[in-house]
C-alpha positions as CSV (number, residue, x, y, z in Angstrom):
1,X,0.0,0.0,0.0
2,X,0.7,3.3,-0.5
3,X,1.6,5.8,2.1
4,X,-0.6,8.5,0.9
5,X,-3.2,5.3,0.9
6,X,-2.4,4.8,4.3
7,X,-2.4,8.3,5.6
8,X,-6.3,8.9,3.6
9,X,-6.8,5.8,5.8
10,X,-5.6,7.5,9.3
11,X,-7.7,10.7,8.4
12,X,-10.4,9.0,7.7
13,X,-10.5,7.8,11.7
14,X,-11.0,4.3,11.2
15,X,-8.6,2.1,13.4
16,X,-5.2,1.5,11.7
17,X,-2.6,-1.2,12.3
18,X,0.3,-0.1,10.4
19,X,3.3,-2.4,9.7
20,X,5.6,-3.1,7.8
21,X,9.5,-3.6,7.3
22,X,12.4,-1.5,8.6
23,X,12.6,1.6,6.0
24,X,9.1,1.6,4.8
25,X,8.1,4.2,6.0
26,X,5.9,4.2,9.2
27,X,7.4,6.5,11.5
28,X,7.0,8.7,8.0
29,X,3.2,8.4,8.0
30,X,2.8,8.8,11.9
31,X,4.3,11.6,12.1
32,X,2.6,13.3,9.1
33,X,-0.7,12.0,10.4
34,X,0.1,13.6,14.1
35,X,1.1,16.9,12.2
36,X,-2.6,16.6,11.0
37,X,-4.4,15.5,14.1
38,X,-2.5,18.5,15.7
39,X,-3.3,21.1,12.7
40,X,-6.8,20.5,13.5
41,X,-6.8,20.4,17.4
42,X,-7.5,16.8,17.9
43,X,-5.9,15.8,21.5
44,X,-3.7,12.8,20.5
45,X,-1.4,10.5,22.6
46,X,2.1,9.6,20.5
47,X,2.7,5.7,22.0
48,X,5.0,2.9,21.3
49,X,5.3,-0.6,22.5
50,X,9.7,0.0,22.7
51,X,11.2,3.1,24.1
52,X,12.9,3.3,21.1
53,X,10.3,3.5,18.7
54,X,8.5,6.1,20.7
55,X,11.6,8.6,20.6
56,X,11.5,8.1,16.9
57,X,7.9,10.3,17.2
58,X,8.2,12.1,20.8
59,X,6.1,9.9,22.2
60,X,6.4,7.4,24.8
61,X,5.7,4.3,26.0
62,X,2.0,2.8,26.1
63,X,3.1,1.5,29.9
64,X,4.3,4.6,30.7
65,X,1.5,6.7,29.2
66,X,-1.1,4.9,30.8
67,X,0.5,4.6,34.0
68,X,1.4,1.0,34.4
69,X,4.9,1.1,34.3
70,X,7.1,-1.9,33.7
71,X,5.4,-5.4,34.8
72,X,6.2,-8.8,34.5
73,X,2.4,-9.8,33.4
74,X,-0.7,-7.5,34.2
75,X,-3.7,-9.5,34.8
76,X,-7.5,-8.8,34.1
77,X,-8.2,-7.7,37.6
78,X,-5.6,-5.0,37.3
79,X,-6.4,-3.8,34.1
80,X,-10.4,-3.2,35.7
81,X,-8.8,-1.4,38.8
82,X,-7.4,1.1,36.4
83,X,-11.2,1.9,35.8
84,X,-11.2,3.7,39.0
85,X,-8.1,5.3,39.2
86,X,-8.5,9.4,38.6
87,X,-5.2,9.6,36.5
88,X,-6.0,7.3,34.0
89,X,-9.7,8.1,33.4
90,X,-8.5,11.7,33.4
91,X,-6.3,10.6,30.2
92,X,-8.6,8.8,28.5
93,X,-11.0,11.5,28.7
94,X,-8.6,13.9,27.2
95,X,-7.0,12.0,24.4
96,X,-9.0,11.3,21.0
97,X,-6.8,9.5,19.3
98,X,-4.3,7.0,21.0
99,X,-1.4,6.3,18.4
């Protein structure tokens, strides 16, 4: 696929698993789409699975983000608890669109 194909994808806000191999591109299209979502005021959370990756768009972390921090496994019960705590509903309630 394209990127512009891609990035007509992103805007359109439909869900969007973007892959691919090293040098395709991605990073490319995130960042172009963020530049977009941020052009037109739309609260959005830059996120990576690697630390890495999310310094390649000044983002960070998923864990870190949403407040879990670094875990061996988190289990179901857990991830309701999070339900009630004030931090994290506080940033889901501010961010539209969770990269």
């Amino acid at each position: 696929m394209q990127q512009s194909k891609a990035l007509a994808i992103l805007k359109s806000g439909r869900n969007v698993f973007l892959t691919g191999s090293a040098g395709a591109g991605k990073t490319y299209v995130l960042n172009q789409y963020i530049n977009y979502l941020k052009q037109h005021g739309v609260p959005v959370a830059i996120t990576a699975s690697t630390g890495i990756a999310a310094t390649h768009m000044n983002g960070q972390t998923i864990h870190s983000w949403a407040g879990i921090g670094i875990k061996s496994h988190v289990t179901d019960r857990y991830l309701t608890s999070l339900r009630d705590k004030k931090f994290f509903r506080d940033k889901m309630d501010k961010v539209k669109v969770l990269i």
